[in-house]
ZALOTOR-722304 format. One record per residue (C-alpha): residue in three letters; x, y, z. Coordinates in steps of 0.05 Angstrom, whole numbers, padded with zeros to 5 digits, always signed. Layout:
// residues N
ALAXYZ/...
// end
This chain:
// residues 557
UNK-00718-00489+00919/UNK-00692-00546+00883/UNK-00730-00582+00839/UNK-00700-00648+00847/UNK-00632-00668+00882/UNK-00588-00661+00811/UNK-00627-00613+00773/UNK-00631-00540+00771/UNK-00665-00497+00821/UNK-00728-00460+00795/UNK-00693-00402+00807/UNK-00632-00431+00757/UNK-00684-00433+00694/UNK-00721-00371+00718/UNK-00788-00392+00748/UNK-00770-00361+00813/UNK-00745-00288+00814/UNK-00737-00294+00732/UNK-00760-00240+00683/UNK-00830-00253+00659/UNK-00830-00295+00611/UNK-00885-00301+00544/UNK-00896-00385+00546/UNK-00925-00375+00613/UNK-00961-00306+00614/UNK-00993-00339+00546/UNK-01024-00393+00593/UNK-01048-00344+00649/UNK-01087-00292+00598/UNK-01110-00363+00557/UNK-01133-00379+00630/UNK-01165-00316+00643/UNK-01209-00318+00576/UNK-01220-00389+00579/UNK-01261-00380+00652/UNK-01290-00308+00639/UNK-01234-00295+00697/UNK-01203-00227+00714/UNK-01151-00259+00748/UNK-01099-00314+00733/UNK-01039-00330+00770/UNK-00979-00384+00767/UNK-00956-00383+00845/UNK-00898-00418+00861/UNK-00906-00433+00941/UNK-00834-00422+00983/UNK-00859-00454+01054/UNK-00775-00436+01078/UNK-00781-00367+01052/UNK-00857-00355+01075/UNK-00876-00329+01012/UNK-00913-00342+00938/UNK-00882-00321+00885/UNK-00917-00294+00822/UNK-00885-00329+00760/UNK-00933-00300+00718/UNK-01005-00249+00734/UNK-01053-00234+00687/UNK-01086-00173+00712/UNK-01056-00181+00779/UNK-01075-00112+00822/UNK-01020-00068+00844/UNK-00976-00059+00884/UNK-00966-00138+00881/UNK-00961-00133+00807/UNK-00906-00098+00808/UNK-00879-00138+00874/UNK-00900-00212+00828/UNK-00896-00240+00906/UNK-00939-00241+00973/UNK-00926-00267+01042/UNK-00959-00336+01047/UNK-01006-00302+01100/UNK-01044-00279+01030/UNK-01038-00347+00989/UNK-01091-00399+00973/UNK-01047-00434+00933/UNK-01003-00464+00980/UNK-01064-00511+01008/UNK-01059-00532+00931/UNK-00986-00552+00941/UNK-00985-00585+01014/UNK-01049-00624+00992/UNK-01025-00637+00918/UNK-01095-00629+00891/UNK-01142-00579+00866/UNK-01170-00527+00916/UNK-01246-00508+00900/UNK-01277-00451+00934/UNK-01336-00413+00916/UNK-01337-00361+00967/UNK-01269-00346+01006/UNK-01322-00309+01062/UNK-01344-00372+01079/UNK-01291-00431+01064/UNK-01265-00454+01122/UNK-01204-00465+01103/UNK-01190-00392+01071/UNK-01254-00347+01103/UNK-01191-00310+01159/UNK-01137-00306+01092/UNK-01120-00225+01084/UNK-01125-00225+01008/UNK-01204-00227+01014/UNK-01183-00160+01022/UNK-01124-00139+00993/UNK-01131-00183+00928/UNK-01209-00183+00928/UNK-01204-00261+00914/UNK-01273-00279+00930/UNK-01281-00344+00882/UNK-01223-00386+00875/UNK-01201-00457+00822/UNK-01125-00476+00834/UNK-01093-00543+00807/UNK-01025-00562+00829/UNK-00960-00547+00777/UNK-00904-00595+00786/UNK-00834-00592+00782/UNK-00788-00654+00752/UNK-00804-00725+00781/UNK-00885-00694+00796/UNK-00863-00659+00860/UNK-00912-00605+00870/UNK-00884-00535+00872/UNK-00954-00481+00868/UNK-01006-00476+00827/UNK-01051-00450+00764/UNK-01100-00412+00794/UNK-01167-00366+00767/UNK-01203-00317+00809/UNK-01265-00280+00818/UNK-01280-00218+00851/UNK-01355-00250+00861/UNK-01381-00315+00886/UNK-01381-00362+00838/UNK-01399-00438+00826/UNK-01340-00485+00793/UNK-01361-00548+00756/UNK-01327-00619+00739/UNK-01312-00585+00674/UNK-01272-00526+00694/UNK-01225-00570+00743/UNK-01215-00614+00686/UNK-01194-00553+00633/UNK-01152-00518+00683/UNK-01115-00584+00702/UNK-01100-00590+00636/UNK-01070-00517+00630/UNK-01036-00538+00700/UNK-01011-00603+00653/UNK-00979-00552+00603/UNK-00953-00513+00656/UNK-00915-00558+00683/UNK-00889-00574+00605/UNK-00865-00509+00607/UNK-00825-00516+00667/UNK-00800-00585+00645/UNK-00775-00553+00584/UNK-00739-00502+00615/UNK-00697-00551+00654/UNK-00690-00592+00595/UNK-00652-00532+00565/UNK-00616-00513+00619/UNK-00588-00578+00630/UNK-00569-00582+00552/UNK-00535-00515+00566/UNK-00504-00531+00624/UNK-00474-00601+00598/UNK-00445-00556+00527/UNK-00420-00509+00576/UNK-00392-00565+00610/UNK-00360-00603+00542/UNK-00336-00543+00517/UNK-00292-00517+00594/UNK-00272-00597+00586/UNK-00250-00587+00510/UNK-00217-00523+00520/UNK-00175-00551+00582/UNK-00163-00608+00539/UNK-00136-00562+00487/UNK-00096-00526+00533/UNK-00060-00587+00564/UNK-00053-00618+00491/UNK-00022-00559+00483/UNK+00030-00551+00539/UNK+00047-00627+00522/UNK+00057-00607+00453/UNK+00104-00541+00477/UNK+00142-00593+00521/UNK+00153-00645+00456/UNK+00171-00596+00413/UNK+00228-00564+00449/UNK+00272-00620+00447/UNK+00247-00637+00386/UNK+00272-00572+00359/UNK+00342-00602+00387/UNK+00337-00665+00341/UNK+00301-00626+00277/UNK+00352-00563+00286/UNK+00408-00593+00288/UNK+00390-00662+00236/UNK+00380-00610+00186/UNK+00436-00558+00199/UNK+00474-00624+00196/UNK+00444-00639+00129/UNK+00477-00580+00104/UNK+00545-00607+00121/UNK+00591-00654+00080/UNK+00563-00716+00102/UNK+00590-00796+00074/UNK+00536-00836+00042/UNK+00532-00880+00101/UNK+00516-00817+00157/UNK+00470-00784+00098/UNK+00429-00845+00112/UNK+00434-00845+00182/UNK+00412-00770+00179/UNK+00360-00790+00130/UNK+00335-00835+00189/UNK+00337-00784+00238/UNK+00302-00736+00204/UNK+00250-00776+00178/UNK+00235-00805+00247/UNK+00228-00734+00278/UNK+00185-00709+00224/UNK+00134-00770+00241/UNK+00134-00757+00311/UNK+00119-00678+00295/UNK+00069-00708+00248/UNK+00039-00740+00299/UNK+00028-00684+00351/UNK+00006-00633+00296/UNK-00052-00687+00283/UNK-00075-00703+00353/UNK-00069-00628+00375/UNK-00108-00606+00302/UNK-00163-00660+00329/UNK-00163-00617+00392/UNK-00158-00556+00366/UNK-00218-00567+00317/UNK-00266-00600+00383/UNK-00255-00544+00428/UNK-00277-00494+00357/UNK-00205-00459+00361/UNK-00205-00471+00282/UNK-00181-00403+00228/UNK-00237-00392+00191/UNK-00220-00325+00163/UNK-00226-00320+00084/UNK-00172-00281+00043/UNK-00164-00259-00028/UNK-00117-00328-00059/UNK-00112-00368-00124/UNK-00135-00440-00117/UNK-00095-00454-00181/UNK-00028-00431-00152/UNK-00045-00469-00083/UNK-00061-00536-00117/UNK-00002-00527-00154/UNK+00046-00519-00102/UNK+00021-00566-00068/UNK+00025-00628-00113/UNK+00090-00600-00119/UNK+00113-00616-00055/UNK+00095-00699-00069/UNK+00122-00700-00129/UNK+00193-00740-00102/UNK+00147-00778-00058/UNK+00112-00807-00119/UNK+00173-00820-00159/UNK+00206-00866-00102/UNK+00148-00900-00101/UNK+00146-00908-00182/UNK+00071-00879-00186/UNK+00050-00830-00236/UNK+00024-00750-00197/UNK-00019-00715-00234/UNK-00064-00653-00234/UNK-00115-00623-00271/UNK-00132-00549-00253/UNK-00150-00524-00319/UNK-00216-00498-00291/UNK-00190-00461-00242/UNK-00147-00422-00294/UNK-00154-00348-00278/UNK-00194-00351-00213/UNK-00185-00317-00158/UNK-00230-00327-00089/UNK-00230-00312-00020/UNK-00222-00369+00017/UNK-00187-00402+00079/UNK-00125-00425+00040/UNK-00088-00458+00101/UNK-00140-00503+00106/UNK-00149-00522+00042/UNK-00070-00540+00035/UNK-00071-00576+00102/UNK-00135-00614+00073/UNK-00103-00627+00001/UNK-00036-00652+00033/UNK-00081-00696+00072/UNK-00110-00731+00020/UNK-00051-00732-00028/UNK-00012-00761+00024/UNK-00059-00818+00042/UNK-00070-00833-00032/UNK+00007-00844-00038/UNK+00011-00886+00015/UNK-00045-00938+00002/UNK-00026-00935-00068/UNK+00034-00988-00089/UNK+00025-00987-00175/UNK-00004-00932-00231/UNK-00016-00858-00208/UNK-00053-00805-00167/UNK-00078-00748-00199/UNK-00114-00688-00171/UNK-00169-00650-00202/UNK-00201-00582-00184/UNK-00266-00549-00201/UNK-00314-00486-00171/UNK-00387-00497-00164/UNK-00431-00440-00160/UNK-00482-00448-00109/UNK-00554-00421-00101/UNK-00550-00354-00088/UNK-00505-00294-00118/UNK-00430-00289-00094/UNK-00433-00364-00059/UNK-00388-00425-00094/UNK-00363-00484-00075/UNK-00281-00502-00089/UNK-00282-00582-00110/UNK-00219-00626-00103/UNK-00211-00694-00125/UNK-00165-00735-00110/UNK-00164-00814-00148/UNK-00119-00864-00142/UNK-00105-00934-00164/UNK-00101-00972-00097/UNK-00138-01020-00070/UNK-00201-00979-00049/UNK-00244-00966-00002/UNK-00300-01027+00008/UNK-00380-01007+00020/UNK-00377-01025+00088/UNK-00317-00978+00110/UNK-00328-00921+00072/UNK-00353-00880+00133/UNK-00304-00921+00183/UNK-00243-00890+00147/UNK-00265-00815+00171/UNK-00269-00847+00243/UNK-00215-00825+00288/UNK-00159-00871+00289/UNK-00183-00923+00237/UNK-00161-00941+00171/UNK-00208-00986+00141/UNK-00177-01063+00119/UNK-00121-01066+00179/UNK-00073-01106+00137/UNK-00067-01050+00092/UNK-00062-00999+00142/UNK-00013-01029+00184/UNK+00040-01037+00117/UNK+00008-00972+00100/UNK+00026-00939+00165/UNK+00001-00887+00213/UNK-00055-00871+00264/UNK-00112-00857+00217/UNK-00120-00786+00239/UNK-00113-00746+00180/UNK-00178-00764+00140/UNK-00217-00746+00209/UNK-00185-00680+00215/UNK-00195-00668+00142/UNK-00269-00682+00138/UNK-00282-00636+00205/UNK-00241-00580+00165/UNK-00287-00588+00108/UNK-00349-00576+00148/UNK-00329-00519+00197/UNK-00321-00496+00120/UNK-00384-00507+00098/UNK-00361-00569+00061/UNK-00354-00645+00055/UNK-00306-00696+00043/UNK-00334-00760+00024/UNK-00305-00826-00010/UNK-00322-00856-00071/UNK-00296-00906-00117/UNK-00258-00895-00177/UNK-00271-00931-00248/UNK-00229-00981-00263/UNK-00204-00986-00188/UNK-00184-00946-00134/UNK-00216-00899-00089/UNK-00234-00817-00102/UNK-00238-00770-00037/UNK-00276-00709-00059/UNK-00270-00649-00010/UNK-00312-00586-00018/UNK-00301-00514+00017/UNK-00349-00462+00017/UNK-00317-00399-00020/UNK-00330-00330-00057/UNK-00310-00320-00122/UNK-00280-00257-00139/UNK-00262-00224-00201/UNK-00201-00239-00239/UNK-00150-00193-00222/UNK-00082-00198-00266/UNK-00038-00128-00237/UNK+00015-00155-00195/UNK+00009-00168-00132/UNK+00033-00134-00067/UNK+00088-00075-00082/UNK+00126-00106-00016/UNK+00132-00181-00042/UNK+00150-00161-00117/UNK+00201-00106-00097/UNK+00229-00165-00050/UNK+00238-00215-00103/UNK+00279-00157-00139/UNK+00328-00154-00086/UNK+00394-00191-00076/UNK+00378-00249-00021/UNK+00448-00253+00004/UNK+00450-00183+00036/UNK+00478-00195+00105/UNK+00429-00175+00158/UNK+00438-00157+00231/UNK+00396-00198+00280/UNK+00374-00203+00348/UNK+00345-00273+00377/UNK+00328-00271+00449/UNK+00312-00345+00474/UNK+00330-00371+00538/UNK+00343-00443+00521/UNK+00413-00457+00506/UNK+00391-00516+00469/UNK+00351-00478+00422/UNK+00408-00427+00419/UNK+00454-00478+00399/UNK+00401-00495+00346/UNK+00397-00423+00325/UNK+00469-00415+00313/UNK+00471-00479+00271/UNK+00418-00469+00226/UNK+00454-00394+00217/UNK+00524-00426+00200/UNK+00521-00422+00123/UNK+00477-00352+00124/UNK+00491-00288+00114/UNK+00485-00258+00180/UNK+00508-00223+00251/UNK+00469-00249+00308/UNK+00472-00225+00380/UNK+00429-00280+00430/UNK+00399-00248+00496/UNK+00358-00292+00553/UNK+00296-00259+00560/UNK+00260-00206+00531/UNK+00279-00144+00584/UNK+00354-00154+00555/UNK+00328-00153+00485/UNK+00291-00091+00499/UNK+00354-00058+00534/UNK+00392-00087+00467/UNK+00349-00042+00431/UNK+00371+00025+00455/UNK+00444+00002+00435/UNK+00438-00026+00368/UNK+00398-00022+00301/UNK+00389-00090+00280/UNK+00343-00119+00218/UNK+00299-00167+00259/UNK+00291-00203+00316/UNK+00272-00276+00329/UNK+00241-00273+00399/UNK+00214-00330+00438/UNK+00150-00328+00479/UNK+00171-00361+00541/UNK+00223-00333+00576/UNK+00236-00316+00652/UNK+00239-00242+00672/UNK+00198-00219+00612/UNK+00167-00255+00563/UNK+00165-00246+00489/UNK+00091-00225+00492/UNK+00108-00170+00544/UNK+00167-00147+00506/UNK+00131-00145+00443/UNK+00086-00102+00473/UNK+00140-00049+00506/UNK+00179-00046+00445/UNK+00122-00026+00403/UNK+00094+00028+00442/UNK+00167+00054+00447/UNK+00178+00047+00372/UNK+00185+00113+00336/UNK+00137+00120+00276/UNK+00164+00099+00214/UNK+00216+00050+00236/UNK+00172-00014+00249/UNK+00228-00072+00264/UNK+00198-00139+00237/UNK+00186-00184+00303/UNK+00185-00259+00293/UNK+00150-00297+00350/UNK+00192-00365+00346/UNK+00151-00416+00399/UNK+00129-00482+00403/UNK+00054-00457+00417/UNK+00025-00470+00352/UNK-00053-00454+00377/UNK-00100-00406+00329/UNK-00113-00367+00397/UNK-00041-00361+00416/UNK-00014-00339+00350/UNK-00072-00285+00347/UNK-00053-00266+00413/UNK+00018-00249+00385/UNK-00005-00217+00330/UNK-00041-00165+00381/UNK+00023-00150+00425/UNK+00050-00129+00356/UNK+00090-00195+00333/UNK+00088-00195+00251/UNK+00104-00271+00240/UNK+00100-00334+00273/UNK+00152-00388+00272/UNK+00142-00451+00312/UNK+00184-00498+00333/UNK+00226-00550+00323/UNK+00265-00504+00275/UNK+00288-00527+00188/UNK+00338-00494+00159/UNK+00279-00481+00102/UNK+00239-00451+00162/UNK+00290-00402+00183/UNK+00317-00382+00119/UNK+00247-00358+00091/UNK+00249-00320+00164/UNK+00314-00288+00138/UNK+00290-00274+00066/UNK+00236-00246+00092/UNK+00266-00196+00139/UNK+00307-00175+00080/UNK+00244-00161+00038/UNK+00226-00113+00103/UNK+00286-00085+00098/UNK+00286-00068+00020/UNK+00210-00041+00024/UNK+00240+00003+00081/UNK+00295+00030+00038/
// end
């Protein structure tokens, strides 16, 4: 039974053939002590199916208790539906209407008040109904009180539909965000290959004697692929964050040493541009916390990076705090970041966290970009329990202030892991034996480049069942294995290899891919990959690959 052409069936939010549910056996027992009743009913009349069935009884005899239905051969309540009014009868014996019905009998219904329940758009669907086992007079009053139970009722059913259409439309958003995700993603796999070609090689080329006038043709190059990659990082992150595929697992990290390192990274950036980087992370001296600290660097280099660009004369500076919160063991990590541009105006101040908008548009267009990385930032901030909001800065400028929900641990001053100190003890120039299986000759060619000035032996297979074979033949140091290959993929091999691995000799896998999802790299992780490295390919990228796998190899030692 459908409760209007669109909408859900009754048997969709459970009214029909549904558990029992409290908000309506609270209006049948409120019925029964209401009229001095020892019997209440909600009846939901199927004419097609010839029978009523019992949304909700209070003190309903068995065995139809237990049944919550009768043929309509037993029901009163469908002359309530067909005639869409109240049904008054104050001996069944002698209505003519009723006086042949079985359930004189099997029910004992001997006095009988029904008011019609409606579905959406006031289509009547069965009815709120008390009985008597005795004859029994109904006044004005009673219809009156039991119409308006019918009234809330019906409520009830409206309500349910209500939800189930809210459900049904988020179920809806979120299949339509995830395949959004999903082809984001494949168009992002697809840009990134060849963009590994032009990134690979641009830097491997880097690394070459070069005159001034290709360095700057390079330079060009380089800087025009790293945009585009920009670029798809953003829009899939924007994807990625809609569809709820964002990391938000905490670890043990030092916000200090994060800020640091970050700032870091702009430092050349602000000294082309003649502007003055600072940072102030004295209060963060000695902390330690367990936080999410990929997305505070992603959020940081965000806001750094816009502050650069909008800024033209004077300096940027970044300061840190924690907050402690309410309650015990909660905190709140602070970042500021000021700058002496030309600032934000009242009226834009929410407009520049709007996808794809950058407040004044003269600015932004010399400024540059699609005015996607505030957005993202701020929807980082709050899946962390945060904020980023703008304010303006004293004598000029404009502050971004981003907050992350964190706990603060205790300071902890031993060194850290036994594997990355004994690492840094060990020479980095070892030669190492590797294995890369990727099918793309491009990328191979990419591969080879980039391994040109280091110190290793490289054998390339096509797909992962000739890595594995590889295996049996030779001990190699590590293997750089890509996920999408014919005959077997990296995933499957992953998976073969380490159930065939003896105990004890755990060769570091590197999953090198284009598919840069949270879901997919987790899903490597499980077949028993140890890193990730997406593509396109740096010669920075692959090198802290290779330094790695050395580490491995002098922990193993």
């Amino acid at each position: 039974m459908n409760m209007n052409f669109d909408g859900p069936s009754l048997h969709d939010i459970g009214v029909v053939d549904g558990p029992e549910q409290e908000g309506f056996d609270r209006l049948t027992r409120l019925a029964s002590f209401l009229f001095e009743s020892p019997l209440s009913l909600i009846s939901i009349i199927e004419f097609e199916s010839d029978r009523q069935f019992f949304t909700s009884s209070c003190c309903l005899p068995e065995p139809w208790a237990s049944k919550r239905e009768t043929p309509l051969s037993h029901s009163f309540c469908m002359y309530v539906k067909a005639n869409d009014a109240p049904l008054v009868v104050e001996d069944a014996r002698e209505h003519p209407l009723v006086k042949d019905n079985p359930a004189i009998i099997d029910l004992k219904i001997i006095a009988y008040l029904g008011v019609p329940v409606y579905g959406i758009e006031d289509t009547p669907i069965g009815a709120l109904c008390v009985i008597d086992s005795k004859p029994r007079t109904w006044s004005a009053s009673d219809i009156d009180r039991l119409k308006d139970l019918g009234a809330a009722v019906t409520d009830q059913i409206t309500l349910r539909a209500a939800v189930y259409e809210r459900d049904r439309a988020a179920s809806a958003a979120q299949r339509a965000n995830r395949a959004k995700t999903a082809f984001l993603s494949n168009i992002s796999h697809e840009i990134r290959t060849p963009l590994n070609g032009v990134l690979g090689m641009t830097s491997a080329l880097e690394e070459t004697p070069l005159s001034t006038q290709q360095r700057e043709m390079v330079d060009v190059i380089a800087g025009a692929g790293s945009h585009l990659l920009g670029l798809i990082g953003s829009i899939l992150d924007i994807a990625k964050i809609e569809a709820g595929d964002i990391n938000d697992t905490r670890e043990k990290c030092d916000p200090g040493s994060i800020i640091g390192e970050t700032v870091a990274l702009f430092a050349a950036q602000a000294d082309e541009k003649n502007l003055a980087l600072s940072q102030d992370i004295r209060a963060l001296e000695g902390r330690t916390v367990e936080a999410n600290a990929q997305s505070i660097r992603q959020v940081l280099m965000n806001l750094i990076s816009n502050a650069l660009k909008f800024t033209d004369t004077g300096s940027v500076g970044v300061r840190a705090e924690i907050l402690d919160g309410d309650s015990a063991g909660a905190a709140s990590l602070t970042l500021m970041v000021s700058d002496t541009g030309p600032g934000v105006p009242d009226d834009q101040k929410e407009d520049i966290f709007c996808r794809f908008n950058q407040g004044d548009h003269t600015t932004a267009h010399h400024a540059g970009g699609i005015g996607l990385g505030l957005s993202i930032s701020q929807m980082i901030c709050r899946a962390h329990g945060g904020d980023l909001v703008v304010t303006d800065a004293p004598g000029g400028g404009a502050v971004l202030t981003a907050s992350f929900a964190i706990r603060p641990l205790q300071s902890d001053a031993a060194t850290e892991t036994a594997d990355i100190d004994h690492a840094a003890a060990q020479p980095q120039e070892d030669r190492l034996r590797i294995l890369i299986a990727e099918d793309n000759e491009m990328n191979q060619m990419v591969f080879k480049a980039l391994l040109g000035l280091s110190m290793v032996e490289a054998d390339f297979v096509t797909n992962g069942a000739e890595a594995f074979g590889k295996l049996t033949e030779t001990a190699y140091d590590g293997a750089f294995i890509d996920v999408n290959m014919p005959v077997m993929g990296g995933v499957e091999f992953a998976r073969k290899h380490r159930l065939r691995e003896k105990a004890g000799h755990r060769l570091p896998l590197i999953a090198c891919t284009a598919n840069v999802l949270a879901d997919q790299i987790a899903e490597y992780s499980d077949a028993g990959f140890d890193r990730h490295l997406s593509k396109p390919l740096t010669s920075s990228s692959v090198a802290d690959s290779l330094d790695w796998i050395r580490s491995r190899r002098a922990v193993a030692a």
